[in-house]
N, C-alpha and C positions, 0 to 999 in steps of 0.2 A: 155805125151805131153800136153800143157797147153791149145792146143784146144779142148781137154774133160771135160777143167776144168773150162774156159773163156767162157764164151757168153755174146752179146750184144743184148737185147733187147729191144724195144721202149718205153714198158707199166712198165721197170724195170729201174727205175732212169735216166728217162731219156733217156735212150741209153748208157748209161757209160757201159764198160768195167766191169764186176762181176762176185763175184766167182759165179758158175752153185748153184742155189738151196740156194741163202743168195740175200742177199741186200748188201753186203760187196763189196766196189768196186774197182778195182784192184790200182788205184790212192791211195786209204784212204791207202789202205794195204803199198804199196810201201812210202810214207810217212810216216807211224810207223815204217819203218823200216830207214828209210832214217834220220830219227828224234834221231836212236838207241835203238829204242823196241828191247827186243831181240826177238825170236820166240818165247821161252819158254812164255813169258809173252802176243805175243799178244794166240798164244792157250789156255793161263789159260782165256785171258780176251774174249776171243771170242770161248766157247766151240763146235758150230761150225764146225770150223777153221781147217783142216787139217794141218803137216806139208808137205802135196803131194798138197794143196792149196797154201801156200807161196811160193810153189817151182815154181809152174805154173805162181805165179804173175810175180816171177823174171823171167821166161824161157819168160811169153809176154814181160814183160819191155826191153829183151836181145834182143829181136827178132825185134822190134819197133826200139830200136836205131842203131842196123845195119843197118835196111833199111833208119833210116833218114841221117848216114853217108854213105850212096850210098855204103853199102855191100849188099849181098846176103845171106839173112837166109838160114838153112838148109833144108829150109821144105816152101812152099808156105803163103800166108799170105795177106790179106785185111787191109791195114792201113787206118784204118780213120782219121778227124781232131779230135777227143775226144784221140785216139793213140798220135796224135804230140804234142796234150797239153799234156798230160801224159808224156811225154817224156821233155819238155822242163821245167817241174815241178820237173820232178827226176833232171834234170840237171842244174837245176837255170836259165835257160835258156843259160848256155854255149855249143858253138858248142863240139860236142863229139870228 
């Protein structure tokens, strides 16, 4: 679940969305990938970096755009405005 793996903290970047225990932020991540990082490259480039941490980014990024096209995640959930910018970044700002 991506909530073991996500935390938002105030004194960690902000407040952004990061993987638990980096400064990596679930934004940066979902943009290397959105850009065509593959995984293989960002865990060589960020040792780090789980592939159970990529997973988590996409499982928030999945979970975020449900809720901003009015579905129902599987599982409860806090979206904040740092979420809908997140979201409207993956999406270029197109409706989903």
């Amino acid at each position: 679940m991506w909530q073991d793996r996500i935390v938002v903290d105030p004194d960690i970047l902000v407040g952004k969305p990061v993987i638990k225990g980096t400064r990596l932020a679930v934004a940066f991540i979902i943009d290397l990938l959105a850009e065509g990082w593959p995984e293989a490259e960002l865990l060589r480039s960020y040792p780090g970096l789980t592939h159970e941490d990529v997973q988590a980014c996409l499982a928030y990024a999945s979970t975020l755009s449900m809720e901003t096209a009015g579905q129902t995640p599987h599982h409860q959930t806090v979206v904040t405005a740092e979420d809908r910018i997140l979201i409207s970044r993956v999406t270029n700002g197109r409706p989903m």
